[in-house]
N, C-alpha and C positions, 0 to 999 in steps of 0.2 A: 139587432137594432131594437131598440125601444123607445115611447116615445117620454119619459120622463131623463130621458140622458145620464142612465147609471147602467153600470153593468152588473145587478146584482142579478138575475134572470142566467146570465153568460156565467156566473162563479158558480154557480147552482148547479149549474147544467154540467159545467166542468168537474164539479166535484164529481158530480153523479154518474160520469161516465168512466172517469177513474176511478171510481169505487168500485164499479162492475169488472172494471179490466183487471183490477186486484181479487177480487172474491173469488173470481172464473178460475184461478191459479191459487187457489187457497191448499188443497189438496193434493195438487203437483205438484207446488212448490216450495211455500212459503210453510208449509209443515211436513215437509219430508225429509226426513232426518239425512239421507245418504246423501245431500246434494252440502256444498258447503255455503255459509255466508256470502262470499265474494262473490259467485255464481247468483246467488239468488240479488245480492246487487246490482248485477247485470242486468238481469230481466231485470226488474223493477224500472230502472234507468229506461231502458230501451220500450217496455210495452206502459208501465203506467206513468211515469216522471215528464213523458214526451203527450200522453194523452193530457195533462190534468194542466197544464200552463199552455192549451193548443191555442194558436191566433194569439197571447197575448203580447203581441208585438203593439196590436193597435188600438190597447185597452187603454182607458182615465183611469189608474187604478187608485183607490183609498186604502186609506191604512185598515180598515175595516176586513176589503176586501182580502189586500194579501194577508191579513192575520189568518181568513177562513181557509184560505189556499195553503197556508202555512202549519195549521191545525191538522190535517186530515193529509199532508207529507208526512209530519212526525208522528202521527199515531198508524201510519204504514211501517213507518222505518222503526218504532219500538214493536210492532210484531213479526216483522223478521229478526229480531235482535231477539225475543222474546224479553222484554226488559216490561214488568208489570208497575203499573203507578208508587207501587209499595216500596218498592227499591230507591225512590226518591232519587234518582237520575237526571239532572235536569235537561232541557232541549240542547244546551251549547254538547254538553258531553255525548247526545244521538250523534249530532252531526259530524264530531269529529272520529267516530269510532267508525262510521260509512263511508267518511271522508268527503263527502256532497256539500253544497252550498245551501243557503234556506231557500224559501220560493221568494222571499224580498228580493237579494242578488239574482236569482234566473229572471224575472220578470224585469229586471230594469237592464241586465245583460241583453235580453233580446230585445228589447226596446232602443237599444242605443245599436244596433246591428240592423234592424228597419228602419233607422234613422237614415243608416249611411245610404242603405240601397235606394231611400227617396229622393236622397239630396243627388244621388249620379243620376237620375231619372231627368230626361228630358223634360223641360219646361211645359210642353201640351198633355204633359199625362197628368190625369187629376190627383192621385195621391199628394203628389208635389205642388199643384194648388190650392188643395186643402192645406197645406202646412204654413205656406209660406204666404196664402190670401188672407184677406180683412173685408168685412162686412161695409159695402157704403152707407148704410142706413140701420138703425135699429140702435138697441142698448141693453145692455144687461138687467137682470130683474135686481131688485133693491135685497139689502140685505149679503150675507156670504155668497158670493157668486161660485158656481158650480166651477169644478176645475177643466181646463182644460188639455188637449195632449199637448200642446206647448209648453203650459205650467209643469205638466211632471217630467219633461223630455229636460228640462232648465235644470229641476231639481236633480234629476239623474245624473247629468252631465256633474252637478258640484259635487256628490256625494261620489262617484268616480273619479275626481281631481282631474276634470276636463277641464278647460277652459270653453266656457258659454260663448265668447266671442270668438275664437279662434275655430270652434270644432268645424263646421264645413271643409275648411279647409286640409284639419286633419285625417276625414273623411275622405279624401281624394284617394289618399294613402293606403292601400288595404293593408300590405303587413305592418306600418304603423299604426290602424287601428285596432286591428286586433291584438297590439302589444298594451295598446292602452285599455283595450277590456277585459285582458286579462288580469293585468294590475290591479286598474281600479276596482274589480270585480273581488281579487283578494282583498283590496284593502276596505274595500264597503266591508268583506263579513267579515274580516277582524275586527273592524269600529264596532260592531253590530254585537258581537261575540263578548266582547270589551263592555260595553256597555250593559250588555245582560247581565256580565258576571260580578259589575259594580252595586246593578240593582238587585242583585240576591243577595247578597253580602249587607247592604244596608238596610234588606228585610229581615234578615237574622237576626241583625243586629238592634233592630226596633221589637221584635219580637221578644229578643233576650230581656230585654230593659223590661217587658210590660207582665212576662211570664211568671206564674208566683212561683215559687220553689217546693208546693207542696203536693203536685202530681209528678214523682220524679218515677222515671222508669227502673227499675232495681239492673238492667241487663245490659242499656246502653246508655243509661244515664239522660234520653230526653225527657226534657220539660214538656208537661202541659197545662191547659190553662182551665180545664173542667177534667171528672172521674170518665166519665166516658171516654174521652180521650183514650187516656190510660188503656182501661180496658179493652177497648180496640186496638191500642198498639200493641198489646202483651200477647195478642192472636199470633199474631207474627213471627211472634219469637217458637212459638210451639210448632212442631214438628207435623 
């Protein structure tokens, strides 16, 4: 709880404690040669993947937010992969090589999974009057108003191809809802995946246009756009 109604306090705290549940297994696991990848996916999944998104069923999250949550997943998952910044790797190719979703899709997956459990909840238990009550009195402050869990429970629901007015009802259903979270849950990181790999491509390609041709790499042929460059790249190539 805080009293300025953001949870940047709760993403802090979240990083910080999956980061310790990751270091503590630095040694055992995550650089011990005889254990294989898969395995070491498993942990990950089970001791830090399940610490670092904990309670965010009942979080306002900002795009802010899950960028930070989303940061400090894939810079876990590039050092069990061991894949160093240089390799130029981008985040869609981490996750598909783990086979995992980003922390976008799990936090709005379990948000739509605490949805349902409120909406079967009886009418006098407060969870359920918080969602579905309204203020008789007061108004919001002037300017961009703060969001709230309704606002992104709406947006989750369209970016899942839920329908906003029907879901309650779909909710009654449990293995029809979990067929729609699965779904939509694929097809959010496909959009998501899809759309990264448009915006690379058309930084390339901006890039290409503005690039001068006369820092050329002699080994793999990139461009740069100062000496330095160069010379930093040519590191790389050396043994």
């Amino acid at each position: 709880m805080s009293r300025n109604v953001t949870i940047d306090d709760e993403v802090n705290n979240r990083i910080a404690k999956a980061s310790a549940a990751f270091g503590r297994l630095k040694h055992q696991v995550w650089e011990r040669r005889g254990i294989r990848t898969e395995t070491k996916l498993k942990v990950y999944r089970a001791v830090v993947l399940t610490t670092l998104p904990y309670a965010c069923e009942t979080w306002t999250v900002y795009s802010q937010h899950a960028l930070q949550l989303n940061r400090f997943h894939l810079s876990c998952l590039r050092r069990i992969l061991r894949v160093r910044w240089q390799d130029k790797i981008p985040d869609t190719e981490i996750l598909e090589r783990t086979n995992l979703p980003s922390i976008q899709t799990l936090l709005k997956k379990a948000q739509l999974r605490w949805a349902r459990h409120i909406q079967r909840m009886p009418d006098h238990r407060i969870p359920k009057q918080l969602l579905y009550g309204e203020l008789c009195e007061g108004k919001r402050s002037r300017g961009w108003p703060k969001l709230r869990y309704k606002d992104t429970l709406k947006a989750t629901l369209k970016s899942f191809n839920i329908n906003t007015e029907q879901w309650e009802d779909m909710a009654c259903e449990r293995a029809t809802w979990r067929s729609l979270l699965t779904s939509g849950a694929a097809a959010h990181e496909k959009h998501r995946t899809a759309e990264a790999a448009e915006k690379r491509k058309q930084r390339k390609q901006r890039d290409a246009e503005v690039l001068p041709a006369n820092y050329l790499c002699d080994v793999c042929g990139r461009h740069f756009r100062a000496r330095i460059g160069l010379i930093s790249h040519t590191r790389t190539h050396r043994k």
